[in-house]
Z-matrix of the N, CA and C atoms (Angstrom, degrees):
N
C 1 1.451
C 2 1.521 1 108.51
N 3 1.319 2 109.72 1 141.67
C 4 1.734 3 119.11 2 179.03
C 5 1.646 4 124.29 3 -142.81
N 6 0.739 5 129.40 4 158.48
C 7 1.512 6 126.24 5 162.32
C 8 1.214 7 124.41 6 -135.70
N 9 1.267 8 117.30 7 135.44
C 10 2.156 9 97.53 8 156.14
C 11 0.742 10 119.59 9 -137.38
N 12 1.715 11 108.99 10 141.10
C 13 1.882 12 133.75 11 -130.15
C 14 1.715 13 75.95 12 -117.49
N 15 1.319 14 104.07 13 -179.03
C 16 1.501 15 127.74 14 164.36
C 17 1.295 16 105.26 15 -137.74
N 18 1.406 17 98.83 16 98.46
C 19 1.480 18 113.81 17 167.36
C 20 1.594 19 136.74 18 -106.03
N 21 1.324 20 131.13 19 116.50
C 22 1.378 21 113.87 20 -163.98
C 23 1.640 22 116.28 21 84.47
N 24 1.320 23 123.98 22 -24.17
C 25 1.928 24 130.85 23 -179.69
C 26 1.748 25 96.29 24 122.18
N 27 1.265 26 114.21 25 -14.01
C 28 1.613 27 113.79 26 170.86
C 29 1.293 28 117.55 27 -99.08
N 30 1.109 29 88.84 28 137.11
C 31 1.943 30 93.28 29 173.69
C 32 1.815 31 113.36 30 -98.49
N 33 1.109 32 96.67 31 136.47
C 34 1.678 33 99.07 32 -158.57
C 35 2.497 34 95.53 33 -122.00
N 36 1.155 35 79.27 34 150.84
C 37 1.806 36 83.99 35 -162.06
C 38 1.876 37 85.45 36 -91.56
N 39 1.090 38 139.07 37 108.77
C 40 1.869 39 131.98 38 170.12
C 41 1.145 40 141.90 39 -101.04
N 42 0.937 41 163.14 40 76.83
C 43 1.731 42 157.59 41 165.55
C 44 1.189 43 113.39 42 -41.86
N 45 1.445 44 106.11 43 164.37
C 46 1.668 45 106.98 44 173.62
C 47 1.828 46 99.38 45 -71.34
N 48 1.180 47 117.20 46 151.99
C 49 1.526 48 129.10 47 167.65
C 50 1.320 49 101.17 48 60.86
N 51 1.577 50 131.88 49 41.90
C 52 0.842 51 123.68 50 118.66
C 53 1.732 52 166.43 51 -114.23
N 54 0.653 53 123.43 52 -172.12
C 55 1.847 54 105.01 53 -158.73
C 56 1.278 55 102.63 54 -123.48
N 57 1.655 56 116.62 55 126.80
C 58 1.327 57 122.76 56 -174.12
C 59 1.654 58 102.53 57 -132.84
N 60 1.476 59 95.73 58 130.88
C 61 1.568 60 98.20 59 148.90
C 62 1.520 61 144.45 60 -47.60
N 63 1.104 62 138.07 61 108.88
C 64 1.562 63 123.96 62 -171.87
C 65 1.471 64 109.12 63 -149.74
N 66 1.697 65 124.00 64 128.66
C 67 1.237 66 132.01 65 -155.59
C 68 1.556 67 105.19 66 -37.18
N 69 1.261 68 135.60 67 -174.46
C 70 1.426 69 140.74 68 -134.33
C 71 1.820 70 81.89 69 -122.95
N 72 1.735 71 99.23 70 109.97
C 73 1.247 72 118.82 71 161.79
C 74 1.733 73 123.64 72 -84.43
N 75 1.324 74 127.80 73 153.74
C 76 1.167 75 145.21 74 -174.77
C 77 2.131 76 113.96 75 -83.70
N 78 1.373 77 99.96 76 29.95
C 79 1.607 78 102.41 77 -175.51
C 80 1.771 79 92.97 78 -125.61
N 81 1.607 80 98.85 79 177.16
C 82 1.111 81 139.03 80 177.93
C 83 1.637 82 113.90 81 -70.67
N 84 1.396 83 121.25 82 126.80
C 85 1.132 84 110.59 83 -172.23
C 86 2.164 85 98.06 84 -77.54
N 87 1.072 86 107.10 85 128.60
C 88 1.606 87 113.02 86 -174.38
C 89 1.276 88 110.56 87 122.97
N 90 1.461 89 112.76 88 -31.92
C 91 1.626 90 120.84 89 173.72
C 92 1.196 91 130.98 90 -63.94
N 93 1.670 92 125.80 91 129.45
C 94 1.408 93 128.40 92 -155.77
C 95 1.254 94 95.40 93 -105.56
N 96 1.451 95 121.43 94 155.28
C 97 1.747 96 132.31 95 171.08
C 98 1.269 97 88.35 96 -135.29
N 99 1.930 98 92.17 97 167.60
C 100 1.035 99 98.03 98 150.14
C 101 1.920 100 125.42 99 -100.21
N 102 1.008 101 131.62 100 162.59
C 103 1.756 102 104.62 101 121.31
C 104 1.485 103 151.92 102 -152.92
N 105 1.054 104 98.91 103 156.20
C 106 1.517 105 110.35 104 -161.53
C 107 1.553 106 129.52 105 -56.99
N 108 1.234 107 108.15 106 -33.11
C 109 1.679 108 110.72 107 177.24
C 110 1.511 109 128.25 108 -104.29
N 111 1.652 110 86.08 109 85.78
C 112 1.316 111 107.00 110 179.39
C 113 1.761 112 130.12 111 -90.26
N 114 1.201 113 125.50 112 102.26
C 115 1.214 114 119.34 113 -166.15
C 116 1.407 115 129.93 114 -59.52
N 117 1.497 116 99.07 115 -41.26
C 118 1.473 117 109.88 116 -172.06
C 119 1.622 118 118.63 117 -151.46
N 120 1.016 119 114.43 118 126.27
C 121 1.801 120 118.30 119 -179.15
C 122 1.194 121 110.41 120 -116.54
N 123 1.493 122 114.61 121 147.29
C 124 1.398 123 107.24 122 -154.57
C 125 2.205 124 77.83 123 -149.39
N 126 1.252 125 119.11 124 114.23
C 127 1.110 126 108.87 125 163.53
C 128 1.468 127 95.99 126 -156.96
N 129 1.622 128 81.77 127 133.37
C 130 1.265 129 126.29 128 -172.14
C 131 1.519 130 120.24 129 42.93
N 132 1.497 131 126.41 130 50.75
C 133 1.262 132 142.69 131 174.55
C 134 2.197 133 90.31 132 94.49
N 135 0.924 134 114.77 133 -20.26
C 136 1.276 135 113.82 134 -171.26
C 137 1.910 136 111.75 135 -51.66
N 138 1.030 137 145.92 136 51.77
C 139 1.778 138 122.66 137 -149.32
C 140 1.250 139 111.72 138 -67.92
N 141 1.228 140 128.75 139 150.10
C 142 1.584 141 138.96 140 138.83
C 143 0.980 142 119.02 141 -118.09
N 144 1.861 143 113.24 142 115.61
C 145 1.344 144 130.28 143 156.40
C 146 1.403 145 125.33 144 -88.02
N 147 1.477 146 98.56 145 122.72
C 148 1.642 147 102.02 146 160.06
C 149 1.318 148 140.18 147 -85.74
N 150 1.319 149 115.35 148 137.91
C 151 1.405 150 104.86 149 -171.49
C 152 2.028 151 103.85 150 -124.87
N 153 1.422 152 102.71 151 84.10
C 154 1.558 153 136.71 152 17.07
C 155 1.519 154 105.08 153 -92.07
N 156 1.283 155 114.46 154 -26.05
C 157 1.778 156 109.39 155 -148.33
C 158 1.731 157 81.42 156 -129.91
N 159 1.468 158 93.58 157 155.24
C 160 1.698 159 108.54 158 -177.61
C 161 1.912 160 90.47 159 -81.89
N 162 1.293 161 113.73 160 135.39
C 163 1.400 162 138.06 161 179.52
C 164 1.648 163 102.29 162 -58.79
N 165 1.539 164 143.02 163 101.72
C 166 1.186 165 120.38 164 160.44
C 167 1.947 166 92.07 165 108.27
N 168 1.420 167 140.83 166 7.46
C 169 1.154 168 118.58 167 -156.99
C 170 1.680 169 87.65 168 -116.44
N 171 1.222 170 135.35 169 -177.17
C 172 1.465 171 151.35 170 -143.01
C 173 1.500 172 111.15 171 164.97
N 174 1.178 173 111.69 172 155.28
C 175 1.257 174 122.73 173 173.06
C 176 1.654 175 89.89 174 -165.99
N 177 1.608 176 94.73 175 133.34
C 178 1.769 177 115.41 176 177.30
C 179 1.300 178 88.75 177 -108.88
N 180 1.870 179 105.84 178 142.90
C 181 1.471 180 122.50 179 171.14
C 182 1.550 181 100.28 180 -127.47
N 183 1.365 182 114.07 181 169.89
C 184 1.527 183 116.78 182 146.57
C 185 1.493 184 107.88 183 -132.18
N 186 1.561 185 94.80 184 156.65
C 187 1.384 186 115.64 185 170.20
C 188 1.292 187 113.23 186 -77.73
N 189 1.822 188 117.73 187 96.36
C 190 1.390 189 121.62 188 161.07
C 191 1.880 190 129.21 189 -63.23
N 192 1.252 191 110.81 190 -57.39
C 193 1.327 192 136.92 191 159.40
C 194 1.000 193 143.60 192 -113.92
N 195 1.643 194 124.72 193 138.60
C 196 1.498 195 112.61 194 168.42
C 197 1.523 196 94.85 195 -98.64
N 198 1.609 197 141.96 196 166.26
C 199 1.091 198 145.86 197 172.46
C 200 1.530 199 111.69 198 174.01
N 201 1.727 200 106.29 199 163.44
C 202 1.615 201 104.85 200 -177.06
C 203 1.308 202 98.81 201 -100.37
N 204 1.779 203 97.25 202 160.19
C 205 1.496 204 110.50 203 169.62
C 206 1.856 205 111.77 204 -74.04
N 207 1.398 206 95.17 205 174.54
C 208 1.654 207 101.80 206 164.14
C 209 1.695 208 127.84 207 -42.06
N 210 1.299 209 155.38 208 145.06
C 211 1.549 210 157.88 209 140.43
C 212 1.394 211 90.19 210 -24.53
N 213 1.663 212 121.44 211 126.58
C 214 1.468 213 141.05 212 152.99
C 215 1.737 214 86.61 213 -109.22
N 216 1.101 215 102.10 214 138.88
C 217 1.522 216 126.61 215 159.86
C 218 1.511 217 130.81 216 -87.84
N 219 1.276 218 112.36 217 102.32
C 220 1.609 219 91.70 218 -172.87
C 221 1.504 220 107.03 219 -134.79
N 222 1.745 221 105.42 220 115.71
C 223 1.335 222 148.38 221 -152.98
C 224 1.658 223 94.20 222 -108.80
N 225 1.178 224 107.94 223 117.12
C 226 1.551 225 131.82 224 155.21
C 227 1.143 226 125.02 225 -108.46
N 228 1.271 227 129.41 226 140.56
C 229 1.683 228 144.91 227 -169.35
C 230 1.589 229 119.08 228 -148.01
N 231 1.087 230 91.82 229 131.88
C 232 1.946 231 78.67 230 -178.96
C 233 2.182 232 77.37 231 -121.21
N 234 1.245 233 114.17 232 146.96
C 235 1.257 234 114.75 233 -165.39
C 236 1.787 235 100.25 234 -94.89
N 237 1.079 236 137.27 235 133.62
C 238 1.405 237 137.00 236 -171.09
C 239 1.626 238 133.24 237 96.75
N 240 1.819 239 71.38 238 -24.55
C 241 1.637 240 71.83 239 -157.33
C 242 2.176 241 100.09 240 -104.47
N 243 1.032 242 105.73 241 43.00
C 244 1.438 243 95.84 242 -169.62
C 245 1.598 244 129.45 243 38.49
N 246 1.422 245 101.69 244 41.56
C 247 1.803 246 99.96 245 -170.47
C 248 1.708 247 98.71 246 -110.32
N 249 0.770 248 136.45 247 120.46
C 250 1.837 249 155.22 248 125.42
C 251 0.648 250 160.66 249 -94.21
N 252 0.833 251 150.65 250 135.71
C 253 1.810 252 134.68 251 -154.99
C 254 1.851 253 102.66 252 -175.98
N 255 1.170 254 106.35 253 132.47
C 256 1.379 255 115.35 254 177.90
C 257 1.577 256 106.87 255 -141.54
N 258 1.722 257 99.50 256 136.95
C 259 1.211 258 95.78 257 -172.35
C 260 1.436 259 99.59 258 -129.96
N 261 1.304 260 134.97 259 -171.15
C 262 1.715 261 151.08 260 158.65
C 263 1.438 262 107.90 261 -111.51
N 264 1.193 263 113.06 262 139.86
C 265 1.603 264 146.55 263 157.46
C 266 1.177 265 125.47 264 -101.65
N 267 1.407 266 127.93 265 117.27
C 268 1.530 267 108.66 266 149.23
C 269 1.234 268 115.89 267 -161.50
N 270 1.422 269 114.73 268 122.63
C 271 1.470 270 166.38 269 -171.55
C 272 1.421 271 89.10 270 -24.52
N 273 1.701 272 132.48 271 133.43
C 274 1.600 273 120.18 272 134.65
C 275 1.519 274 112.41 273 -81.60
N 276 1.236 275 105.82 274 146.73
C 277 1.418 276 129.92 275 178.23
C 278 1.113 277 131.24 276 -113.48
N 279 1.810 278 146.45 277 161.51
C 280 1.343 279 140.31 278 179.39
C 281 1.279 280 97.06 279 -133.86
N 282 1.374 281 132.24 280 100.95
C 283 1.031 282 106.85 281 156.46
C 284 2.417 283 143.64 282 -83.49
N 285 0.911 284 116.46 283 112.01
C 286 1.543 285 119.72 284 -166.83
C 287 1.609 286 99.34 285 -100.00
N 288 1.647 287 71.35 286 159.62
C 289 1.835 288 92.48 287 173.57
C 290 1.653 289 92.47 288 -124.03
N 291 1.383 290 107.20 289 170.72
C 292 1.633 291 120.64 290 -158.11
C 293 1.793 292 85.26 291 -114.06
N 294 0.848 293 112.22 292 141.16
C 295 1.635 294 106.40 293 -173.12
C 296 1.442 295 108.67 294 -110.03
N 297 1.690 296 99.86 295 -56.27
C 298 1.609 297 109.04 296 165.50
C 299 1.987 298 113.20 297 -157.05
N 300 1.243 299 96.05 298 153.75
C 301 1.287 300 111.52 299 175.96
C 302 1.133 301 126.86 300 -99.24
N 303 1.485 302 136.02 301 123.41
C 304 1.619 303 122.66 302 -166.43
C 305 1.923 304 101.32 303 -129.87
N 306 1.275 305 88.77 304 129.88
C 307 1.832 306 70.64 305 173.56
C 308 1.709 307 88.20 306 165.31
């Protein structure tokens, strides 16, 4: 069984017990949500499409981690004119596990 929700503006593919990355949420690491906008459920060849979201469907996660992503580099140049500038990035993150799917 699977679903994929749109969480955050990304749509993410889930199973039960598994663990997804998703930009850096405002909870407790141990803390369960739900969420609600689930597009599509697919169990056991069975599908449900939502149009947009399946009527009645859920998916519970918990908050395993908060943590940063990898160094993005971000290099500016204006060509002639002696301009450069380089800077570092890096992303906060949440990492969750999918606990269960209902729908």
């Amino acid at each position: 069984m699977f679903a994929i929700i749109d969480f955050g503006g990304f749509q993410y593919k889930v199973e039960k017990n598994s663990k997804v990355i998703v930009n850096s949420l405002d909870l407790e690491e141990g803390q369960t949500f739900d969420i609600e906008k689930v597009l599509l459920i697919d169990n056991d060849g069975a599908v449900k499409v939502g149009t947009p979201t399946v009527e009645g469907a859920k998916v519970t996660a918990k908050v395993l981690e908060h943590d940063r992503g990898e160094t993005l580099i971000v290099f500016k140049k204006k060509r002639r004119k002696g301009y450069k500038k380089k800077n570092g990035h890096r992303q906060y993150l949440t990492r969750i596990q999918i606990e269960e799917i209902v729908g």
